[in-house]
Biopython code that builds the backbone (N, CA, C, O; Angstrom):
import numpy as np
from Bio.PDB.StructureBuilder import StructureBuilder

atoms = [
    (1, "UNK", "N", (-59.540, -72.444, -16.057)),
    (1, "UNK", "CA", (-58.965, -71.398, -15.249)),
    (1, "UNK", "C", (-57.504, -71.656, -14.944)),
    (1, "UNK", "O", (-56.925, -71.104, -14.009)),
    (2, "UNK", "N", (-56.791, -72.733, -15.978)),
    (2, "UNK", "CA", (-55.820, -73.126, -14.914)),
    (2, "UNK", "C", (-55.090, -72.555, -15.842)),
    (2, "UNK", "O", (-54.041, -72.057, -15.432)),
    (3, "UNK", "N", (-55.340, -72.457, -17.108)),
    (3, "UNK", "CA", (-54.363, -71.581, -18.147)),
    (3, "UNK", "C", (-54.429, -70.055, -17.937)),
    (3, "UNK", "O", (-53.336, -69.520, -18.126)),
    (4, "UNK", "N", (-55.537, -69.120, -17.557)),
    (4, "UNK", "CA", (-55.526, -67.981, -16.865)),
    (4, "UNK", "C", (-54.513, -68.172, -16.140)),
    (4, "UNK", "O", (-53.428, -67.836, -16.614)),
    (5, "UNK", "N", (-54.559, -68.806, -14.689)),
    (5, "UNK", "CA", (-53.608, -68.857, -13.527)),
    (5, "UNK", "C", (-52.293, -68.986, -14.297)),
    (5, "UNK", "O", (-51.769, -67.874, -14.356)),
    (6, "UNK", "N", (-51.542, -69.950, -14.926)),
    (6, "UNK", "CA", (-50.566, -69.994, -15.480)),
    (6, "UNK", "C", (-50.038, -69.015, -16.372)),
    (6, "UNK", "O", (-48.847, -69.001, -16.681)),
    (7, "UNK", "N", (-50.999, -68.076, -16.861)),
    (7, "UNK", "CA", (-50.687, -67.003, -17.964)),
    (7, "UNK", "C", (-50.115, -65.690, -16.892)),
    (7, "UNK", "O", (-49.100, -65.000, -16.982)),
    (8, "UNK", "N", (-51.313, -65.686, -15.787)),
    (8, "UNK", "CA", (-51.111, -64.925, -14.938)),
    (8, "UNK", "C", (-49.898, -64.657, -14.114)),
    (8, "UNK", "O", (-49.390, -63.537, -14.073)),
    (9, "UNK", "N", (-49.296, -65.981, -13.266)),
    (9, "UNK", "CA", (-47.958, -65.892, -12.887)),
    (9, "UNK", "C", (-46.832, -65.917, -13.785)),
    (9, "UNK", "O", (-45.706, -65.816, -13.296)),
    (10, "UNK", "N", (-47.025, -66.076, -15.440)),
    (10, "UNK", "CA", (-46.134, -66.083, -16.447)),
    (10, "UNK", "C", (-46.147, -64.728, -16.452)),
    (10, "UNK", "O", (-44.961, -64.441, -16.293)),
    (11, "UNK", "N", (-46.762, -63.719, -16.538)),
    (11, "UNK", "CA", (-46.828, -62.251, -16.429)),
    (11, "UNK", "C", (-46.422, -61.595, -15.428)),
    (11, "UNK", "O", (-45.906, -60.479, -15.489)),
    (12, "UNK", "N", (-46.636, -62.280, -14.363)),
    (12, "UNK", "CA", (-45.832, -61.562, -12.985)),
    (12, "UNK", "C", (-44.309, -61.951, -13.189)),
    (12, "UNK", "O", (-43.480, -61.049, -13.066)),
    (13, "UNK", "N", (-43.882, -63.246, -13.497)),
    (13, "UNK", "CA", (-42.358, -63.295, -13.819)),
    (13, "UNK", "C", (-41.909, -62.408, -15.067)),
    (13, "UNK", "O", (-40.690, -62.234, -15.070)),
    (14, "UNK", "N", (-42.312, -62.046, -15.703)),
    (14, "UNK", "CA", (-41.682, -61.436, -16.684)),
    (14, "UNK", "C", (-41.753, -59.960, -16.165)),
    (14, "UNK", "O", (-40.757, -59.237, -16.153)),
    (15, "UNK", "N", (-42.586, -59.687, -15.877)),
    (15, "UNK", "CA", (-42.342, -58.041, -15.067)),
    (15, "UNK", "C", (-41.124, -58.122, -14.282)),
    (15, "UNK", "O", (-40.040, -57.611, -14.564)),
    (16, "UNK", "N", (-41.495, -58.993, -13.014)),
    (16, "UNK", "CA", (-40.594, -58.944, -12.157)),
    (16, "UNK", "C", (-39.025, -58.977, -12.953)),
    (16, "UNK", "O", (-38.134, -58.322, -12.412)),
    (17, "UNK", "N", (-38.693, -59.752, -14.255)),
    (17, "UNK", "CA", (-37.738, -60.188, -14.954)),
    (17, "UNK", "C", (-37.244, -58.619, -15.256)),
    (17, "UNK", "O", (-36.173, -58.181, -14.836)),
    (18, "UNK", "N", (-38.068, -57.942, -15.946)),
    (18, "UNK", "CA", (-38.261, -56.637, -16.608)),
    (18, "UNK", "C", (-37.446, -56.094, -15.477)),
    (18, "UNK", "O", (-36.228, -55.922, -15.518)),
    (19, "UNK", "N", (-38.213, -55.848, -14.490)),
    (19, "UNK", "CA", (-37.935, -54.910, -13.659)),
    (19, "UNK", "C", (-36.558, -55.161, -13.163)),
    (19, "UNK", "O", (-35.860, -54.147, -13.185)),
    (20, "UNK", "N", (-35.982, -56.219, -12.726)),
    (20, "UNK", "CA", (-34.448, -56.552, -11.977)),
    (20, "UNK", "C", (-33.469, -56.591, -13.565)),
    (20, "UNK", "O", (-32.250, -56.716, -13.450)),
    (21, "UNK", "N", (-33.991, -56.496, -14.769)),
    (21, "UNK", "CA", (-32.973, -56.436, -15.591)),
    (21, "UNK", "C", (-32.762, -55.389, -16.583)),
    (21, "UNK", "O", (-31.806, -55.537, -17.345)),
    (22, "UNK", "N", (-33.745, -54.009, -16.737)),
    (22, "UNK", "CA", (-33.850, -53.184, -17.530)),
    (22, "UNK", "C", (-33.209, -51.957, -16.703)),
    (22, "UNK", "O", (-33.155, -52.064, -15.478)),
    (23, "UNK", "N", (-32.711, -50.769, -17.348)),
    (23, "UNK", "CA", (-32.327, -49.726, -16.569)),
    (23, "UNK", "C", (-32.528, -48.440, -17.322)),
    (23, "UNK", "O", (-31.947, -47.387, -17.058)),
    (24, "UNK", "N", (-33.383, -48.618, -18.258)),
    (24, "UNK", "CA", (-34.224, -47.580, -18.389)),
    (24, "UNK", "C", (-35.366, -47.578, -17.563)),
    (24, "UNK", "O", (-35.814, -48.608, -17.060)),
    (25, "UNK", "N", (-35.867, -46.426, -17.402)),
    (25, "UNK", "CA", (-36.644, -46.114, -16.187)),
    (25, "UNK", "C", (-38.190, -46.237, -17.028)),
    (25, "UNK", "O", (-39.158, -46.674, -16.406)),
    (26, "UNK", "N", (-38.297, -45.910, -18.156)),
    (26, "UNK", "CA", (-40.081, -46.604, -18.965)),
    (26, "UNK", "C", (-39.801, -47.891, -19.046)),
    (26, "UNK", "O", (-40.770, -48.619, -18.832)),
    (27, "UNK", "N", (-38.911, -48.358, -19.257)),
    (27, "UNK", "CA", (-38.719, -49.828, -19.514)),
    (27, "UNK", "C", (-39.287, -50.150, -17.681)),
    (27, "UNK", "O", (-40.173, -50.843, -17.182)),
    (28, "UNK", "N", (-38.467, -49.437, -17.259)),
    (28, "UNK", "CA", (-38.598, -50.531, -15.153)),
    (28, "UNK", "C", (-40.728, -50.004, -15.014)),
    (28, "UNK", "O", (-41.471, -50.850, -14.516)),
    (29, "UNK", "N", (-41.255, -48.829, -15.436)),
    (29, "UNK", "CA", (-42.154, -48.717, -15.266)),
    (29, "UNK", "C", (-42.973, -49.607, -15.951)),
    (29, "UNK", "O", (-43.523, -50.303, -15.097)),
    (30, "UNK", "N", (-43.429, -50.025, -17.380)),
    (30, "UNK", "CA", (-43.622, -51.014, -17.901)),
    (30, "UNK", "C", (-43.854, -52.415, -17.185)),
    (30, "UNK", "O", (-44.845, -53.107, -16.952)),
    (31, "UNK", "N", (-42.659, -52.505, -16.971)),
    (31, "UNK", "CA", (-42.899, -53.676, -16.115)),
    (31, "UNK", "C", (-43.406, -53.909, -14.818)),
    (31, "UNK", "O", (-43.482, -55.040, -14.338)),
    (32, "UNK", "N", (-43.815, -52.703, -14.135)),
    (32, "UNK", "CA", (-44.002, -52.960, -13.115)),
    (32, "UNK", "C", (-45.436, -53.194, -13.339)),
    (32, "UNK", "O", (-46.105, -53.852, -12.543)),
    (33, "UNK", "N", (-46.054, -52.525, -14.702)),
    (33, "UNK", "CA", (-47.526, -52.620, -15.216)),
    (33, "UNK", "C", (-47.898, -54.166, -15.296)),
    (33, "UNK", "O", (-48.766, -54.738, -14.638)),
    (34, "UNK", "N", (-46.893, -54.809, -16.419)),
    (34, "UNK", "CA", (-46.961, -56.672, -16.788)),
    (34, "UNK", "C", (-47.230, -57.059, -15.141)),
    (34, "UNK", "O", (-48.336, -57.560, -14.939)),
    (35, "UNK", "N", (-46.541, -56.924, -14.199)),
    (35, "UNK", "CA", (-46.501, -57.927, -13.180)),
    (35, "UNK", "C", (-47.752, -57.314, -12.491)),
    (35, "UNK", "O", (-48.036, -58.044, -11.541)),
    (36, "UNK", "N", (-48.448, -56.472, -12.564)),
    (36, "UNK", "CA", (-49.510, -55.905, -11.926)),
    (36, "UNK", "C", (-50.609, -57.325, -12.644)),
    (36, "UNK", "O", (-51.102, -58.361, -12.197)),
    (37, "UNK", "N", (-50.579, -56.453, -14.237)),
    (37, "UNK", "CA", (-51.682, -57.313, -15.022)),
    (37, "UNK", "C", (-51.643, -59.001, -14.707)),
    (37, "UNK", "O", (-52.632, -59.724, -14.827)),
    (38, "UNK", "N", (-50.553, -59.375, -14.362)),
    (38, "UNK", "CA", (-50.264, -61.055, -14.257)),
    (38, "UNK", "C", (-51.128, -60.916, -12.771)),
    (38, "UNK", "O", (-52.236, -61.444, -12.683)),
    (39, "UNK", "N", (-50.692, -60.365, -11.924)),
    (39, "UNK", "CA", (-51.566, -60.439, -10.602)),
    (39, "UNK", "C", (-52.844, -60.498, -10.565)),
    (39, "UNK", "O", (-53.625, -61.337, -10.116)),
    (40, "UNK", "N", (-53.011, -59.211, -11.249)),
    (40, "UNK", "CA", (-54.773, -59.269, -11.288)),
    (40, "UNK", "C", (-55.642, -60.277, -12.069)),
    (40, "UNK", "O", (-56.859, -60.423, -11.957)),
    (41, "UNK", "N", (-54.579, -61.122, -13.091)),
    (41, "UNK", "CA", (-55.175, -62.389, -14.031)),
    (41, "UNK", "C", (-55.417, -63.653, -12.752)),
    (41, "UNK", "O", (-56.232, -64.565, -12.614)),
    (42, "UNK", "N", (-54.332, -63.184, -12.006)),
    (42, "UNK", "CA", (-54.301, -64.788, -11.217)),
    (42, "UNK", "C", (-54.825, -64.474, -10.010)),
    (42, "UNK", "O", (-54.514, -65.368, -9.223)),
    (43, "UNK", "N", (-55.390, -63.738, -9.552)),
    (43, "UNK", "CA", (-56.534, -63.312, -8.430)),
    (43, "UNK", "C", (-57.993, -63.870, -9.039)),
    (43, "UNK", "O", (-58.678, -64.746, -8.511)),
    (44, "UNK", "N", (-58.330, -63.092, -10.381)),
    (44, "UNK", "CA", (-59.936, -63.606, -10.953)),
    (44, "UNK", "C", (-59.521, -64.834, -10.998)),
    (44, "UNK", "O", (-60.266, -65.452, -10.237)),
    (45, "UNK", "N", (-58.487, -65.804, -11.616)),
    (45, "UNK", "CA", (-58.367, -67.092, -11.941)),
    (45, "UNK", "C", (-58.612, -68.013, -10.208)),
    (45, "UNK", "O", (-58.849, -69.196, -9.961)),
    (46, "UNK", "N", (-58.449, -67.012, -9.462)),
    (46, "UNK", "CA", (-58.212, -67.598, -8.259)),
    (46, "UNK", "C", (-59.836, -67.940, -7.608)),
    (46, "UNK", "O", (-60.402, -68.953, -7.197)),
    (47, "UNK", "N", (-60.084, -66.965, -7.722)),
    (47, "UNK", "CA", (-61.442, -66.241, -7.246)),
    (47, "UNK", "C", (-62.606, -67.141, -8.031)),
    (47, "UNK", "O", (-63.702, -67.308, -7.495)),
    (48, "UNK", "N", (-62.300, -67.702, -9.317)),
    (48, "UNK", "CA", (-63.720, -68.289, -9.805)),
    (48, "UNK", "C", (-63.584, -69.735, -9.413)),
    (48, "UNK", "O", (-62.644, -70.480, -9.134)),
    (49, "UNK", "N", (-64.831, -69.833, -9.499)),
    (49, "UNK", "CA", (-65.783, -71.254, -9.565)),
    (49, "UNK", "C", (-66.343, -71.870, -10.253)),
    (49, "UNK", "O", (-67.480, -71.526, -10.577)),
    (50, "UNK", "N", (-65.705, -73.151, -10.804)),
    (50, "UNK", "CA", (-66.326, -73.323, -11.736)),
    (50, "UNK", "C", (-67.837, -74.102, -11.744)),
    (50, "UNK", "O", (-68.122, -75.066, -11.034)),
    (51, "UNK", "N", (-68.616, -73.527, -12.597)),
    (51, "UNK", "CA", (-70.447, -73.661, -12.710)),
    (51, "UNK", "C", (-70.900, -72.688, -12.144)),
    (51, "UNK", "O", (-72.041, -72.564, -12.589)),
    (52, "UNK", "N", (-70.637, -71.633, -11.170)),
    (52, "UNK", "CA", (-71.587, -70.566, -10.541)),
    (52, "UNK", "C", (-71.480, -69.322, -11.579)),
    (52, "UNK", "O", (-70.796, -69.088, -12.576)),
    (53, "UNK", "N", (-72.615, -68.558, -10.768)),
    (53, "UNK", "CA", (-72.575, -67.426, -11.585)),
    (53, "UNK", "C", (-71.817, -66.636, -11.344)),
    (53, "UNK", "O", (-70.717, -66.986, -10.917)),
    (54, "UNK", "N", (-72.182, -65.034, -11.561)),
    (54, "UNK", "CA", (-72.128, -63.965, -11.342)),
    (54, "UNK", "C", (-73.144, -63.725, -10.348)),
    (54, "UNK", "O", (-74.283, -64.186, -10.270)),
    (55, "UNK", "N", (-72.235, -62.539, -9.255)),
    (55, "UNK", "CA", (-73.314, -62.117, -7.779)),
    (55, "UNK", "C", (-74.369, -61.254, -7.682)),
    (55, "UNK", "O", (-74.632, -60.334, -6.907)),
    (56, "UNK", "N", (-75.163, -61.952, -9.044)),
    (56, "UNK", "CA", (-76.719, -60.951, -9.433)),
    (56, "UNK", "C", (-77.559, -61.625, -9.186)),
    (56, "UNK", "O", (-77.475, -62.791, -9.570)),
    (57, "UNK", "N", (-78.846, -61.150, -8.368)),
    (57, "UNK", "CA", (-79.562, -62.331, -7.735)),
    (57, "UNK", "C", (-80.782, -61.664, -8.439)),
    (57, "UNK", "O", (-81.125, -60.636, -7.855)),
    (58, "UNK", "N", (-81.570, -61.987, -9.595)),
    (58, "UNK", "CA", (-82.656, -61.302, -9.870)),
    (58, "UNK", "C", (-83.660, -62.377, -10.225)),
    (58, "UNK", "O", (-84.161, -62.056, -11.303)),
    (59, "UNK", "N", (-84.101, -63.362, -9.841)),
    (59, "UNK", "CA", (-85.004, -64.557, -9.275)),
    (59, "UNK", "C", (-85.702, -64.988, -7.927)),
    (59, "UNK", "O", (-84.990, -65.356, -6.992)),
    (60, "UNK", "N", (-86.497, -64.968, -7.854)),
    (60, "UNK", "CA", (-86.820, -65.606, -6.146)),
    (60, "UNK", "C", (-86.166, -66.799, -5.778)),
    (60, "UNK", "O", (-85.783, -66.985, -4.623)),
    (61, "UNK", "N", (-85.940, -68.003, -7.110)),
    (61, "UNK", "CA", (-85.173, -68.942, -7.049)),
    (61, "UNK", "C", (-84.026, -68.983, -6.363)),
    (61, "UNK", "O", (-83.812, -69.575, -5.306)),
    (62, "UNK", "N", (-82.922, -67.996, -7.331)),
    (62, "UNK", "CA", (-82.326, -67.694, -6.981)),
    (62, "UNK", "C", (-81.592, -66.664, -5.403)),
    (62, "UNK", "O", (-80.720, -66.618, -4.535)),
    (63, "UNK", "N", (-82.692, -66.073, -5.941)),
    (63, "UNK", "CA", (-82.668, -65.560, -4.397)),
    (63, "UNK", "C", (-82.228, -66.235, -3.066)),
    (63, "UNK", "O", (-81.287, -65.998, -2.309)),
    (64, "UNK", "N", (-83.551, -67.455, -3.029)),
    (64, "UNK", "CA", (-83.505, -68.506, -1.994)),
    (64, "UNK", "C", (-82.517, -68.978, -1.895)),
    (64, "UNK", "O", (-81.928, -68.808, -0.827)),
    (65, "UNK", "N", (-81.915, -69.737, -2.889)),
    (65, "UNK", "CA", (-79.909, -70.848, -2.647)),
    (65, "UNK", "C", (-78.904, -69.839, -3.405)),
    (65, "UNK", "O", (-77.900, -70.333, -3.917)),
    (66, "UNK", "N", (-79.064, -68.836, -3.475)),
    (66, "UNK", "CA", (-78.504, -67.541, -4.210)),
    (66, "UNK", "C", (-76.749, -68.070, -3.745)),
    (66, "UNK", "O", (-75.853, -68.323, -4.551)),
    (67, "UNK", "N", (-76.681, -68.107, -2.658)),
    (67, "UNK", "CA", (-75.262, -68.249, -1.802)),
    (67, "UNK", "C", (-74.312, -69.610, -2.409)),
    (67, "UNK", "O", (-73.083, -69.576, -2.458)),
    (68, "UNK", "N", (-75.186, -70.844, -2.871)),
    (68, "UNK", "CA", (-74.673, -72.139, -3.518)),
    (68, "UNK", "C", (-74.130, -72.238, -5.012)),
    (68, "UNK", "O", (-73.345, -72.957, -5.628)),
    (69, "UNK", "N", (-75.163, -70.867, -5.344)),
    (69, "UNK", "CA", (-75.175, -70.549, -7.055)),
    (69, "UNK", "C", (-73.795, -69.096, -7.584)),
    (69, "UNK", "O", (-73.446, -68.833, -8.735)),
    (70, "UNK", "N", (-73.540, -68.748, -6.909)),
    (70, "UNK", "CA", (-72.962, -67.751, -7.090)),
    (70, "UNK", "C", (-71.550, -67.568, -6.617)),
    (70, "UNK", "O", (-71.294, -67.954, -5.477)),
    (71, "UNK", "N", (-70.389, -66.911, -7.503)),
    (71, "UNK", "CA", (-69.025, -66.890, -7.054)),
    (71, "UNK", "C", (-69.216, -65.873, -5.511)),
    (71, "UNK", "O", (-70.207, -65.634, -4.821)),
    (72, "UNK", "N", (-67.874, -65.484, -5.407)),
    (72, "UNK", "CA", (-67.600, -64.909, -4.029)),
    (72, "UNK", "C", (-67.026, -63.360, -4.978)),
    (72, "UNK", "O", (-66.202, -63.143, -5.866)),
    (73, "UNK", "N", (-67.902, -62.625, -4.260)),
    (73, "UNK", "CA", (-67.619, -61.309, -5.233)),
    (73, "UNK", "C", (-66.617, -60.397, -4.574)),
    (73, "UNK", "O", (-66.542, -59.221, -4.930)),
    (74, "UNK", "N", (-65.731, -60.961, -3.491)),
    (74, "UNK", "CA", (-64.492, -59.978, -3.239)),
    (74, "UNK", "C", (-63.671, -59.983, -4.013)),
    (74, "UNK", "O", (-63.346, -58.859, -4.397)),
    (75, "UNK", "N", (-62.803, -61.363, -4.739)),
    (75, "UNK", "CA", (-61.785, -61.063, -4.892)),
    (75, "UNK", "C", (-62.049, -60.180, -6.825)),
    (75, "UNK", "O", (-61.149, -59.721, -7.529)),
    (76, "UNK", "N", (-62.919, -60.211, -7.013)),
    (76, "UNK", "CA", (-63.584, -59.210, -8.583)),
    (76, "UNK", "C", (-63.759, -57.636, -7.632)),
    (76, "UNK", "O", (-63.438, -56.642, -8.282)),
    (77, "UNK", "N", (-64.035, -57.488, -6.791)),
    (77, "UNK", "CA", (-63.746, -56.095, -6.185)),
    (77, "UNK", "C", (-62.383, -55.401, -6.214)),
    (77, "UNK", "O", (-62.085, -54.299, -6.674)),
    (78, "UNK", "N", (-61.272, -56.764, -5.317)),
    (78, "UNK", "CA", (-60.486, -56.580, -4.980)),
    (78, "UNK", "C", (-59.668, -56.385, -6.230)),
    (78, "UNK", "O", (-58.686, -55.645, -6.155)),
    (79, "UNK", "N", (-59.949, -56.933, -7.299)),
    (79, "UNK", "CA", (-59.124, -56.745, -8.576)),
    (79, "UNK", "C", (-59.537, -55.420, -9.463)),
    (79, "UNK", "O", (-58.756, -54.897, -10.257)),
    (80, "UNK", "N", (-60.724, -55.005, -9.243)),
    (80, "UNK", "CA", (-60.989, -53.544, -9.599)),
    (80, "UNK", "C", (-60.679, -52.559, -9.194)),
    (80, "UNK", "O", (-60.624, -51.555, -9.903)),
    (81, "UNK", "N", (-60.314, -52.575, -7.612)),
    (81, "UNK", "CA", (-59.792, -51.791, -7.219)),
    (81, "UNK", "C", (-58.355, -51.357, -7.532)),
    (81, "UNK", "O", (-57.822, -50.261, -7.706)),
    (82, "UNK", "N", (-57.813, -52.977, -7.541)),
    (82, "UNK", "CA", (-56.110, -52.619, -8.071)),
    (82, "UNK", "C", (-56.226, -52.524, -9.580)),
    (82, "UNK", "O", (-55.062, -52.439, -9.972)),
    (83, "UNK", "N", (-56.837, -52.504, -10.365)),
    (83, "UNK", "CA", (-56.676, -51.753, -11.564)),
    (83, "UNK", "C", (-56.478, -50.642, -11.508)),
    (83, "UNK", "O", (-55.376, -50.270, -11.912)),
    (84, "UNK", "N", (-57.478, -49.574, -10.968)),
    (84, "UNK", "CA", (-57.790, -48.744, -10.595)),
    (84, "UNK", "C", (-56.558, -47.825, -9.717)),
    (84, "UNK", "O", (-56.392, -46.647, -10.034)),
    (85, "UNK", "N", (-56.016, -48.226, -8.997)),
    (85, "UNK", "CA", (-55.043, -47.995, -7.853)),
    (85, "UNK", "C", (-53.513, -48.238, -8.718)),
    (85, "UNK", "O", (-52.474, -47.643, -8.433)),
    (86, "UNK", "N", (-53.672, -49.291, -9.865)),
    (86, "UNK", "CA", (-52.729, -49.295, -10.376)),
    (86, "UNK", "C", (-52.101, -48.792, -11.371)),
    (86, "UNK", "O", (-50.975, -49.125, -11.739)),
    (87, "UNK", "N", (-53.204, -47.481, -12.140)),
    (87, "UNK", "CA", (-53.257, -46.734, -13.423)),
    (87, "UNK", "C", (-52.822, -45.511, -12.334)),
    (87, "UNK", "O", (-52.394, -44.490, -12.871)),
    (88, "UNK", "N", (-52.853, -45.513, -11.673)),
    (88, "UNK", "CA", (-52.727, -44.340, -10.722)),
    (88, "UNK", "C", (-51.645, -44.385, -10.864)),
    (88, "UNK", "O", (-51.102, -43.812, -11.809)),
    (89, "UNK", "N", (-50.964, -45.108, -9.933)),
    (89, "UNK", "CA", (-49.522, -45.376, -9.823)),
    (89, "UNK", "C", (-48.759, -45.551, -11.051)),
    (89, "UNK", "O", (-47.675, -44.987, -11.199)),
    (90, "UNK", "N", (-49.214, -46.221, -11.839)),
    (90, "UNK", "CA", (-48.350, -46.215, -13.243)),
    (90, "UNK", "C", (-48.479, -44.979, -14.019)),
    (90, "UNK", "O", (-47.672, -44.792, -14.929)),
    (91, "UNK", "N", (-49.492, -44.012, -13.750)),
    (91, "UNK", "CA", (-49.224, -42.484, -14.067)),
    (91, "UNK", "C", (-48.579, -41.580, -13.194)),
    (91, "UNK", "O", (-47.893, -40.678, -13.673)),
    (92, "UNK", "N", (-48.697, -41.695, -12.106)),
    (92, "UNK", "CA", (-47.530, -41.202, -11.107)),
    (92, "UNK", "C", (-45.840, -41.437, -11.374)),
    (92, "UNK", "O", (-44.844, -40.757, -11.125)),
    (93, "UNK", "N", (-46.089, -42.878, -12.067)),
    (93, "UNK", "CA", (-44.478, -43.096, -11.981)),
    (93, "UNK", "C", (-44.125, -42.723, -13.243)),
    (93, "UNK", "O", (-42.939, -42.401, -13.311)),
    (94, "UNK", "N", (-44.524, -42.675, -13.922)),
    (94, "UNK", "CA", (-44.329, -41.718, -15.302)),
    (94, "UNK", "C", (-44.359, -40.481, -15.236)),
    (94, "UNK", "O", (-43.770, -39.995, -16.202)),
    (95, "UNK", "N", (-44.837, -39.605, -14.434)),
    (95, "UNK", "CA", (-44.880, -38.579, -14.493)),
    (95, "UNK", "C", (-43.226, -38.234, -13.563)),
    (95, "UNK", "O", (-42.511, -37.333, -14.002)),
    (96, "UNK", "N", (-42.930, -38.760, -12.738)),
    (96, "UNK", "CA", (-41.648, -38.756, -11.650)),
    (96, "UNK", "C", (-40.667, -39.154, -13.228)),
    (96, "UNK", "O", (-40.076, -38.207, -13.745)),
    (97, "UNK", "N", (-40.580, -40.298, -13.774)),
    (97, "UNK", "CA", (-39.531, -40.217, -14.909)),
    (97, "UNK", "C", (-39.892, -39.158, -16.052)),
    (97, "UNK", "O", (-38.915, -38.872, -16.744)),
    (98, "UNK", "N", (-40.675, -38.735, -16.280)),
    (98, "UNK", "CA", (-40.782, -37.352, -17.270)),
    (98, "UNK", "C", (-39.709, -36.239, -16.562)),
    (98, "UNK", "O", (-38.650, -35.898, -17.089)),
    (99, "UNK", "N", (-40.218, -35.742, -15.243)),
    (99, "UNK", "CA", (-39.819, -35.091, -14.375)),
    (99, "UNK", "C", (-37.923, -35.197, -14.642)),
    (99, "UNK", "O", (-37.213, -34.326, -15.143)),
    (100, "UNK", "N", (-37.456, -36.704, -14.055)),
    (100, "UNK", "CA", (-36.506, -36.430, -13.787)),
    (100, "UNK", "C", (-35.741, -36.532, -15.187)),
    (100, "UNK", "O", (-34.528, -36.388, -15.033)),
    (101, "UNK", "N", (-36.062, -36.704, -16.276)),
    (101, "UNK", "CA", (-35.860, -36.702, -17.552)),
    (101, "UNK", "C", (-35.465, -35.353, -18.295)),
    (101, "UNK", "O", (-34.679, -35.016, -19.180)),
    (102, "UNK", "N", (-36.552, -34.669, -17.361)),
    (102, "UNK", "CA", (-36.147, -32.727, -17.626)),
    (102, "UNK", "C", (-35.378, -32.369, -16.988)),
    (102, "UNK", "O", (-35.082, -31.205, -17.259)),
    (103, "UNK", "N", (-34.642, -32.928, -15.924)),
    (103, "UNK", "CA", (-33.769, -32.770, -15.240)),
    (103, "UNK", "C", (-32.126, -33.107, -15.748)),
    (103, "UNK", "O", (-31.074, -32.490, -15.579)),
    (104, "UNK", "N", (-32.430, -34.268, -16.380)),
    (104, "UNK", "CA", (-30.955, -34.536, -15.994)),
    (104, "UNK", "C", (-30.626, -35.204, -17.539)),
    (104, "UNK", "O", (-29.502, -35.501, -17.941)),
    (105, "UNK", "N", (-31.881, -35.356, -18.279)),
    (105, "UNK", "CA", (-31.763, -35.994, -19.607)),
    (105, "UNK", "C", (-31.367, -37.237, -20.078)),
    (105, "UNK", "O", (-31.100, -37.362, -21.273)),
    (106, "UNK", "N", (-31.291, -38.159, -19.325)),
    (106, "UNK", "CA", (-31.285, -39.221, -19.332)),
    (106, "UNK", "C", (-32.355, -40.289, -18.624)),
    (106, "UNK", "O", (-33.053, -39.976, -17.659)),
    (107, "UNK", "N", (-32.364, -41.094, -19.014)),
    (107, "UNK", "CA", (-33.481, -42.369, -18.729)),
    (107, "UNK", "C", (-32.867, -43.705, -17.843)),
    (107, "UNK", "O", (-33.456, -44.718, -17.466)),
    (108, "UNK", "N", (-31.368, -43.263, -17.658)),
    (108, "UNK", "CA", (-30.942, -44.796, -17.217)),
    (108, "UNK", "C", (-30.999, -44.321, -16.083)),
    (108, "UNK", "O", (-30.749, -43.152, -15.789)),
    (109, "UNK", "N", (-31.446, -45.480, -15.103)),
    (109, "UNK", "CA", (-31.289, -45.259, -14.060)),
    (109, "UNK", "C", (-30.288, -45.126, -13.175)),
    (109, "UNK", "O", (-30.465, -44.499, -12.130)),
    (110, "UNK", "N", (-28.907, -45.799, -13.538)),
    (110, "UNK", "CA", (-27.513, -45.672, -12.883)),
    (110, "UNK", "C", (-27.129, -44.168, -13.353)),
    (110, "UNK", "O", (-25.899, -44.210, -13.369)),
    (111, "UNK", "N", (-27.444, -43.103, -13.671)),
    (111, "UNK", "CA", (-27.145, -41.872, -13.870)),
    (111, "UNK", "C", (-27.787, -41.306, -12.592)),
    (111, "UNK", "O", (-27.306, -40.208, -12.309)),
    (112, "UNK", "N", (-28.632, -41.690, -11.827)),
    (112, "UNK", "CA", (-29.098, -40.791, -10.764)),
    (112, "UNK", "C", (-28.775, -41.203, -9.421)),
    (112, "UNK", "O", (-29.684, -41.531, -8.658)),
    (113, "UNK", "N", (-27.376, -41.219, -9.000)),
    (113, "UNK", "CA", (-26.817, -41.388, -7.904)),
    (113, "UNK", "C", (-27.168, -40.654, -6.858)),
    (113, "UNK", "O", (-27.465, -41.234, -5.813)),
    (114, "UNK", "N", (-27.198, -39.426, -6.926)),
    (114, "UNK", "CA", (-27.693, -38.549, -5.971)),
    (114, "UNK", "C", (-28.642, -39.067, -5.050)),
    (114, "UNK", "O", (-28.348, -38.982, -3.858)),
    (115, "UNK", "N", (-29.673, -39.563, -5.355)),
    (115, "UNK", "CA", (-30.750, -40.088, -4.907)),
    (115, "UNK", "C", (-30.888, -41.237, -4.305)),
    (115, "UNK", "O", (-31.787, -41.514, -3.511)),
    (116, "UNK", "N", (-29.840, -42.078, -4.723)),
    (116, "UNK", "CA", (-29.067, -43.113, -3.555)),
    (116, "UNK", "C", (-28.574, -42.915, -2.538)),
    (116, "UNK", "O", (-27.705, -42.048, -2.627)),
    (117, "UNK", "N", (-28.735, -43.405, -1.330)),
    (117, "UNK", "CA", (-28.134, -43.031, 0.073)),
    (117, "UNK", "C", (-27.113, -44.351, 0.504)),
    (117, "UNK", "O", (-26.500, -44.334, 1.571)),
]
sb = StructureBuilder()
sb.init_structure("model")
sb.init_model(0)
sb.init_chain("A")
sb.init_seg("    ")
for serial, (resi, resn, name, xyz) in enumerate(atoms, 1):
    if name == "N":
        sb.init_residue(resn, " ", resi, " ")
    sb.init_atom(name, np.array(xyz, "f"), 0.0, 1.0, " ", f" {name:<3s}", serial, name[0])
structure = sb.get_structure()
């Protein structure tokens, strides 16, 4: 798990990299996807245990020490959810650069001053 974890924050730096150095606006969205995916690698990497299962208890055995045998099933929630939450948003923000793309025809982001305060 420790190469997950390491792959994982290698993916959040390179987004984050993406994002503070690109100025096209699919390019800044993109990246905001990588540093998502690096997150959600290094949450499960975080979240497991190594030797337990999965939080399916279909044994009486199991049943009984079910709690000793088995990972902790939030942070696999918590990472489904931000998948989930995060296709959202990465179609939202594509749809805002389509948008302002019909607008003004360009993709760089230093062209849209207006919108700076």
């Amino acid at each position: 798990m420790t190469i997950v974890l390491g792959i994982g924050f290698l993916l959040m730096l390179i987004g984050f990299w993406g994002l503070l150095t690109r100025r096209n606006m699919i390019k800044m969205v993109l990246s905001i996807a990588i540093a998502e995916s690096g997150l959600q690698l290094a949450m499960i990497a975080i979240g497991y245990i190594n030797g337990r299962t999965a939080p399916i208890l279909n044994s009486e055995t199991l049943k009984l020490h079910g709690a000793l045998k088995v990972v902790d099933p939030v942070p696999q929630a918590l990472v489904l959810t931000a998948i989930v939450i995060g296709v959202a948003v990465n179609a939202l923000m594509l749809t805002f650069v389509i948008r302002l793309y019909q607008q003004k025809k360009s993709l760089d982001i230093s062209d849209y001053r207006d919108m700076k305060w």
